[in-house]
N, C-alpha and C positions, 0 to 999 in steps of 0.2 A: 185661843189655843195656838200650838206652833204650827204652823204653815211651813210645809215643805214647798218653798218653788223659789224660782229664779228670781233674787232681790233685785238687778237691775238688767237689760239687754247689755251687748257689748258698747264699753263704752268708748270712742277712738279721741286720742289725744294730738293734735298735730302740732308741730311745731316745736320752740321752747315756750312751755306752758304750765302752769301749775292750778290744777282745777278741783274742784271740791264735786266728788261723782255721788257721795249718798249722805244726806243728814236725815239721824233718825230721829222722826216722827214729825217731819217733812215733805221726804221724799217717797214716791208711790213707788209701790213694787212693780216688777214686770208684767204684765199680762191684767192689771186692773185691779189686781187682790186686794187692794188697801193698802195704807200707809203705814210704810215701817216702823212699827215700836219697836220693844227690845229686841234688836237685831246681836246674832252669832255669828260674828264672820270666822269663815275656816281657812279659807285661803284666796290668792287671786292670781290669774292668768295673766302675764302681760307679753304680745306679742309685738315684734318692734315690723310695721310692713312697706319701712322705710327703706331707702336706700344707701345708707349708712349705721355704721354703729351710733347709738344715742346711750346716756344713761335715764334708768327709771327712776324714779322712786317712790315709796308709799309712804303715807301719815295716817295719824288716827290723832284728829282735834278734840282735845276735850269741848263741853257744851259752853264754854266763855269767849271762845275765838271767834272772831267773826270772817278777818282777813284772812282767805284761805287762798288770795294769788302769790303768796312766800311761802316755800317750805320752808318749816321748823325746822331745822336738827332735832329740838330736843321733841318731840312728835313724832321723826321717823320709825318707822321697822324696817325697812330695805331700802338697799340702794343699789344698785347694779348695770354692769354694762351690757348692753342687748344687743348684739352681731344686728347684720340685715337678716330679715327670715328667718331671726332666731325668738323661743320662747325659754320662758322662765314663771316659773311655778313656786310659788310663796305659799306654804301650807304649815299650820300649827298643828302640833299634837292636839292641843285641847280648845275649841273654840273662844276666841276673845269676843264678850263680852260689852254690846257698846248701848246706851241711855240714851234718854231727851239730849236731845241737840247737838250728841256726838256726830263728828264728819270724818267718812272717809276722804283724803285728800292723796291724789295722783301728780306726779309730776314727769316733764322731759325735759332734759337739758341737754348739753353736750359735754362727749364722755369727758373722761380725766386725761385723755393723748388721744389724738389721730383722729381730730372733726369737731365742726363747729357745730351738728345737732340738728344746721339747718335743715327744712325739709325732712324732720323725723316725723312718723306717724307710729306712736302706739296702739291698739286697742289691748284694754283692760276689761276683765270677766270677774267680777264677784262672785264667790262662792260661800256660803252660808243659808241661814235661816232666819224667821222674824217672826214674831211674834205680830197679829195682827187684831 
């Protein structure tokens, strides 16, 4: 059945980095519940607790990818520049939808003007549901 609870703890991203935080029916939920199948993601927090602006961005791999240290373009949903101490809230109307071997995939780089990124620390918060 669907299981209401937290798909992963906070996940913090330092640096310029691009990392793969959930594939489903992989990776375990938070708190021990089992292993994500059909996961609903609804949204995700990303706070930048850096000391400069960075840009974020979010992917969603289909189940064929494997290299998930490159963001795609053609993969992303957001991309955006995050102040220091600043957050940003990526929420859909209607929950998307992810399958066997889908990845959510996070990235930090440095913005489009004014820093080079270095020394960015994100944490990212998943928001959704899974099937267990």
């Amino acid at each position: 059945g669907l299981k209401r609870t937290k798909l992963l703890g906070i996940q913090a991203v330092t640096g310029i980095n691009t990392v793969g935080i959930l594939t489903v029916g992989t990776t375990p939920t938070a708190g021990g519940v089992g292993i994500a199948s059909t996961t609903y993601l609804r949204g995700v927090v990303m706070h930048n607790t850096g000391l400069n602006t960075c840009t974020s961005s979010l992917y969603v791999y289909p189940s064929g990818v494997s290299d998930v240290t490159v963001g795609q373009t053609a993969y992303r949903l957001s991309r955006v520049d995050i102040a220091a101490n600043e957050t940003f809230f990526f929420e859909m109307n209607y929950p998307l939808v992810l399958v066997d071997q889908e990845k959510i995939v996070v990235e930090v780089t440095a913005p489009e003007a004014g820093g080079t990124g270095i020394g960015s620390a994100v944490n990212f918060q998943i928001l959704g549901d899974t099937d267990i």
